[in-house]
N, C-alpha and C positions, 0 to 999 in steps of 0.2 A: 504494500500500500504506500500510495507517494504522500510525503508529506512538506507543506509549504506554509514555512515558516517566516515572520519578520523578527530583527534582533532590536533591539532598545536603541534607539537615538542616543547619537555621540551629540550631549549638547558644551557648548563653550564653556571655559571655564572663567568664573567670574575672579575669580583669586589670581589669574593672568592678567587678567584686562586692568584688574586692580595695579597692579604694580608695575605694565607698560605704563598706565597712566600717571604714576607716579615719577618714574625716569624721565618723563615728557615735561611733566610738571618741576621737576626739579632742576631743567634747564631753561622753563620757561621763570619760573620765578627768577633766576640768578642774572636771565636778558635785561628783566623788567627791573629788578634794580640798578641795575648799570645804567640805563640807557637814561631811570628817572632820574638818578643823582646825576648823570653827567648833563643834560637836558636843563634843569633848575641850574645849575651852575652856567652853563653856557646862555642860557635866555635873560639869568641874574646879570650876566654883564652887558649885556644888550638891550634889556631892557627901555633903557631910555629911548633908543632910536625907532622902537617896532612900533612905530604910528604909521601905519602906510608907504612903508620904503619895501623896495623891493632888495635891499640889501642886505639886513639883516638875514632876509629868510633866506634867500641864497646860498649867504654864509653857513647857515646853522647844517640848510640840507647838504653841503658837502662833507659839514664833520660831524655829518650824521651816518652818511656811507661811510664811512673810517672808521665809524664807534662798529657798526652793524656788519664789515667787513671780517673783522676780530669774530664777532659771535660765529657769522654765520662758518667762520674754521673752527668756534668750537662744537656746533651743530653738528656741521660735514663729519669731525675725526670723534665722532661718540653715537655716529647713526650706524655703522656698520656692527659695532658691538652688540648696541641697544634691538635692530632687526634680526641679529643672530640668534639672542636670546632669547628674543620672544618665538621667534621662528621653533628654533628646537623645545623650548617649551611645551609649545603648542604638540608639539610631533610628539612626546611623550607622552602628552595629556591625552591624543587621540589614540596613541597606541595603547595606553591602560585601561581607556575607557573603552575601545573594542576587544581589545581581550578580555575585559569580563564582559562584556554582551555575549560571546560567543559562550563562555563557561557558564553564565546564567541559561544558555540552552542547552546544555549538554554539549554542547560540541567542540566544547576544548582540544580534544586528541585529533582534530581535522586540524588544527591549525598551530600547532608546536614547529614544526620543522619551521615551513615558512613566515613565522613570528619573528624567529631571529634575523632577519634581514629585512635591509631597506632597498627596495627596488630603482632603478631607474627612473619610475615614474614617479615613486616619490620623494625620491632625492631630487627631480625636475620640477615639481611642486613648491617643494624648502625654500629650493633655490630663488623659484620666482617670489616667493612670501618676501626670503631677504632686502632682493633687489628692490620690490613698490615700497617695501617700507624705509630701506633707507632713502628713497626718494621722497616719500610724503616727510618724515623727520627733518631733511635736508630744508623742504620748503616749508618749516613753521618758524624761521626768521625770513626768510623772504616776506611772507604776505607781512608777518609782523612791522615789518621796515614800510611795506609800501603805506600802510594804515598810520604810522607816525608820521611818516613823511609830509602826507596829505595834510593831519593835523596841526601840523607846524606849520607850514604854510598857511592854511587857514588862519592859523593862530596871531602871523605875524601880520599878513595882508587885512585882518579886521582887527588888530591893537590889542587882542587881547591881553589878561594880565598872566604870571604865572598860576595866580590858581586855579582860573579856568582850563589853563596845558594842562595842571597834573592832573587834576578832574577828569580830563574827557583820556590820558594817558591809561587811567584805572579802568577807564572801562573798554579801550583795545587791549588790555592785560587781559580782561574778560574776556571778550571777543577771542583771545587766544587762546587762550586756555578752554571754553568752549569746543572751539575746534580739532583740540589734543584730544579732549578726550571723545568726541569722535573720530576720531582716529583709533585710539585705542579702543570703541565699541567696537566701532564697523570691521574694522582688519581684525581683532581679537573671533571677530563672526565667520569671516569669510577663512581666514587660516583652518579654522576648524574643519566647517566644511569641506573643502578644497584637500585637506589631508585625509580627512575621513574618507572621502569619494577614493582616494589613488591609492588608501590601506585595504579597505576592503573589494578592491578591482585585483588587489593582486592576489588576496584570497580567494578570487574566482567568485566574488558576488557582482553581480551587473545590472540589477534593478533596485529599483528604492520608492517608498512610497510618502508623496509631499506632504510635509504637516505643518502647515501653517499654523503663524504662531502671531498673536497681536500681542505681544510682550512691550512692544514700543507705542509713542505715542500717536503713530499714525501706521494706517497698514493700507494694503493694495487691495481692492476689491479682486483683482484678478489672481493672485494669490490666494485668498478666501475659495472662492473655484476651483483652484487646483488642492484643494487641501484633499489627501486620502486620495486621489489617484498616482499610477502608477508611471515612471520614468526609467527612462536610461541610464545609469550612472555617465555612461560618455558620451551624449547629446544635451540631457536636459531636457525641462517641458518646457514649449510654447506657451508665452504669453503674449498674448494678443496687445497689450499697453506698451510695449517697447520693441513688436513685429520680429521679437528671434527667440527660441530657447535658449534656456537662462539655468541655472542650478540653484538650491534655496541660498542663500545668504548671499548670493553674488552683488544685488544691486544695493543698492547706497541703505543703509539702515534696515535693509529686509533681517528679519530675525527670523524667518522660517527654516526647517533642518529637515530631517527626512529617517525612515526609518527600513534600513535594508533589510532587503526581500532575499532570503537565502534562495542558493538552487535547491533544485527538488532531491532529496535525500532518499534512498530505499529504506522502508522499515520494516 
């Protein structure tokens, strides 16, 4: 008699996401002090002249790429660690968590041998975790620089005074740090996924069943539809909202996962 099985959902770990967020956060604080003290110091000596001259501001925004040049080398030489880490992380965390999925069905003794290795596909998975992420880490002083820049400007072309800079300064802090830690949702969401789908591909599972999940503050109707039907591991379902198949967590804030469909077993 054939039996057709699903294994338990590999869901993300919040205890990861926690502590990317925290590494993000702890260079996002250490920008945002530099840039405010050196910013009050430089606008204090300028001060007088920022009535509508186009010179001060000039000035500021050049030794403000100088000040932001600095971060963004300490950004650059702390992203390929910070994405290693989370990366492999992540790779342990799916690998534990589909190994007891499998032992929660009895089927431990199917998956011993090939447990101990990481295949091509998912060492080509790691890899690419690495690479977006030390790209996204790389650009949280960029956008940071272009949002001060603009503000300083503003600041000097309508006269404002220092406390208005550091005022609207605190809340692009915000706006950053916002950002981080979507960052650290979103990619904490999709590394899962993305490892989960190429561990259990190499254990010879190939479908999976969508489960949508409104965990977040907004969700996709079209998602909601796809919830409990069934998929390819290496195509993905169609969603009609963005005209291609897609995998659950792929797109911007999706929090949906999926629950593998074993092959058919003799019993």
């Amino acid at each position: 008699m054939a039996i057709k099985r699903t294994l338990k959902a590999t869901r993300s770990s919040v205890s990861i996401e926690r502590a990317y967020r925290k590494k993000l956060d702890g260079l996002i604080d250490r920008m945002q002090r530099s840039v405010v003290w050196w910013l009050r110091a430089a606008y204090r000596r300028r001060e007088g002249q920022i009535v509508m001259d186009a010179a001060p501001a000039r000035d500021l925004s050049q030794e403000l790429q100088s000040v932001m040049r600095d971060w963004q080398r300490d950004f650059n030489a702390a992203a390929e660690d910070i994405a290693r880490w989370f990366a492999e992380q992540n790779s342990r965390h799916v690998r534990n968590s589909t190994k007891e999925a499998f032992k929660a069905a009895g089927l431990e003794k199917l998956i011993t041998v090939k447990f101990r290795y990481m295949n091509r596909r998912e060492r080509d998975v790691l890899q690419s975790i690495i690479v977006e992420n030390v790209n996204l880490i790389k650009s949280i002083p960029q956008h940071y620089l272009t949002e001060v820049q603009g503000l300083v400007q503003r600041s000097v072309q309508n006269g404002r005074d220092l406390g208005y800079l550091t005022e609207e300064l605190q809340k692009r802090y915000g706006i950053t740090k916002r950002r981080a830690a979507t960052i650290a949702r979103d990619q904490n969401d999709k590394a899962t996924e993305s490892l989960s789908r190429a561990r259990l591909q190499s254990l010879g599972v190939t479908k999976g069943i969508w489960m949508h999940t409104s965990a977040g503050k907004t969700y996709r109707h079209t998602h909601v539809e796809m919830n409990g039907k069934e998929f390819d591991l290496s195509t993905g379902l169609y969603d009609s909202a963005v005209g291609r198949e897609i995998f659950p967590g792929e797109l911007v804030n999706c929090r949906c996962t999926f629950r593998p469909l074993l092959p058919e077993y003799g019993g």
